[in-house]
C-alpha positions in Angstrom: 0.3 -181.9 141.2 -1.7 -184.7 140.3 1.3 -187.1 140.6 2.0 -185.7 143.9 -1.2 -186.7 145.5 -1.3 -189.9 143.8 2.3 -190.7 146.2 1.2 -188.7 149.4 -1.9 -190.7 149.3 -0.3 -194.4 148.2 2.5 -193.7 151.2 -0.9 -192.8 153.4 -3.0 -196.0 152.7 0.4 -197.8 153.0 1.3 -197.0 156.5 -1.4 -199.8 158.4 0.2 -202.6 155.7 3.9 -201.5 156.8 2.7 -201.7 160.7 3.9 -198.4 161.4 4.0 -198.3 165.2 1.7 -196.1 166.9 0.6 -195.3 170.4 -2.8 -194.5 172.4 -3.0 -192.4 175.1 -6.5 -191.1 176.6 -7.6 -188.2 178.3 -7.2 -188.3 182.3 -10.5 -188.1 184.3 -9.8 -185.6 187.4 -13.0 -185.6 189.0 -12.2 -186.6 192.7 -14.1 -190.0 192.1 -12.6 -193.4 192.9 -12.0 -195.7 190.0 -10.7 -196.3 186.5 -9.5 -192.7 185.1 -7.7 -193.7 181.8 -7.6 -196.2 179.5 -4.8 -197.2 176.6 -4.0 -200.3 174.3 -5.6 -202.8 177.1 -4.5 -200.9 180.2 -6.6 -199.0 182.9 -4.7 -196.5 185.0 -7.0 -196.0 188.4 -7.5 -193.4 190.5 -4.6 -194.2 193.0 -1.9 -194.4 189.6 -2.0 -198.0 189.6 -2.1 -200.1 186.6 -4.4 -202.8 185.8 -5.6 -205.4 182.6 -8.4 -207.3 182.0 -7.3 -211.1 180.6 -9.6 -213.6 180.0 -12.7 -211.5 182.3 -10.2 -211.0 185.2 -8.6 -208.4 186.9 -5.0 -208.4 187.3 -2.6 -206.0 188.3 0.1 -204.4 185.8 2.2 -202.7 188.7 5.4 -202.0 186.1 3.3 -199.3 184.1 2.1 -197.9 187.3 2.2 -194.1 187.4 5.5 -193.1 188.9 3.8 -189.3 189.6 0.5 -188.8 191.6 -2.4 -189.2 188.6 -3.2 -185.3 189.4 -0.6 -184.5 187.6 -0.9 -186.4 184.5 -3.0 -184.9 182.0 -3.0 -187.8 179.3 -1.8 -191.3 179.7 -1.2 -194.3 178.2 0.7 -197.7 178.6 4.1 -196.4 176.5 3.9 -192.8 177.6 2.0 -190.0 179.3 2.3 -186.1 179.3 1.8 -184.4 182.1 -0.4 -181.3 183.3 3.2 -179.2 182.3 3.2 -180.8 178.8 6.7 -182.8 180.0 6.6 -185.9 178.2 7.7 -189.8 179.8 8.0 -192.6 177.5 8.3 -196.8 178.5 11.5 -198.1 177.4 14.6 -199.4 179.2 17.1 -197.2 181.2 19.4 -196.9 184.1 17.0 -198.5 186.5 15.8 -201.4 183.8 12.4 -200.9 182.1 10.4 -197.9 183.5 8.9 -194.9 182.8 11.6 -192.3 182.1 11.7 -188.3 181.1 11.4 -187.2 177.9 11.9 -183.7 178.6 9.2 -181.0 177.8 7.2 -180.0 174.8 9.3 -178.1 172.8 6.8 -176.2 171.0 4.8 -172.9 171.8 2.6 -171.1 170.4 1.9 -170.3 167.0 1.4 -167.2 165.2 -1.7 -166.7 162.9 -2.2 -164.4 160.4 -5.3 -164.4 158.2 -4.7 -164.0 154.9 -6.7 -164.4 151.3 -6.2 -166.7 148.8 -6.0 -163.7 146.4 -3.5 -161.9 148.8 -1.6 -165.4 148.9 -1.5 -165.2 145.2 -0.5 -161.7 144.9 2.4 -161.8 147.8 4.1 -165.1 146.3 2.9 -164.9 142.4 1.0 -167.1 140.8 2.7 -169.8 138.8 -0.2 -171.6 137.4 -0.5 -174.5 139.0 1.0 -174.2 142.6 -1.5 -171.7 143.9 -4.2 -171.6 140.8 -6.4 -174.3 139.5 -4.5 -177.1 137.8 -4.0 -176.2 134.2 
């Protein structure tokens, strides 16, 4: 066990020095007001679905990551990709029409199935092997 979390934790603190790619996508604001509504990686997404960036304390428009869907329907958003209020996902990348937003398709999962359960009744359904589900021996 205790080699185990020695490599699931090495392969953690790892991932920023291997410059694993990630993405940022913010929350939408849908309160009927004017103005910025969502931010991500150095783009604002306004009000209207257009895109904009700040460089060196100006404003400038960034019209090809405009919103290709009225912002009301985007629930998150971000520069690479946004989901929208029916969890269908649209990533940035290059397609039929050259570099774009395109469809991802939807979500594919639902929802999940709880069932609360004891450690004791854990133990007791799957057996105890003394070390997987008991203190390490």
């Amino acid at each position: 066990m205790g080699k185990r979390c020695f490599r699931v934790g090495a392969a953690v603190l790892a991932l920023p020095l291997l410059k694993a790619p990630t993405a940022w996508a913010g929350y939408v604001v849908h309160d009927g007001v004017p103005g910025i509504v969502a931010t991500g990686e150095g783009v604002l997404l306004d009000s209207a679905g257009r895109a904009w960036g700040i460089h060196n304390r100006t404003w400038s428009r960034v019209p090809e990551r405009d919103a290709p869907m009225p912002v009301s329907q985007i629930k998150f958003w971000g520069p690479t990709f946004f989901i929208t209020m029916q969890n269908e996902a649209w990533m940035w990348g290059y397609g039929s029409k050259g570099w774009g937003f395109y469809r991802a398709g939807p979500w594919p999962g639902g929802t999940v199935n709880v069932q609360e359960e004891t450690r004791g009744g854990i133990k007791a359904r799957l057996g105890d092997s003394g070390g997987e589900l008991g203190e390490e021996r």
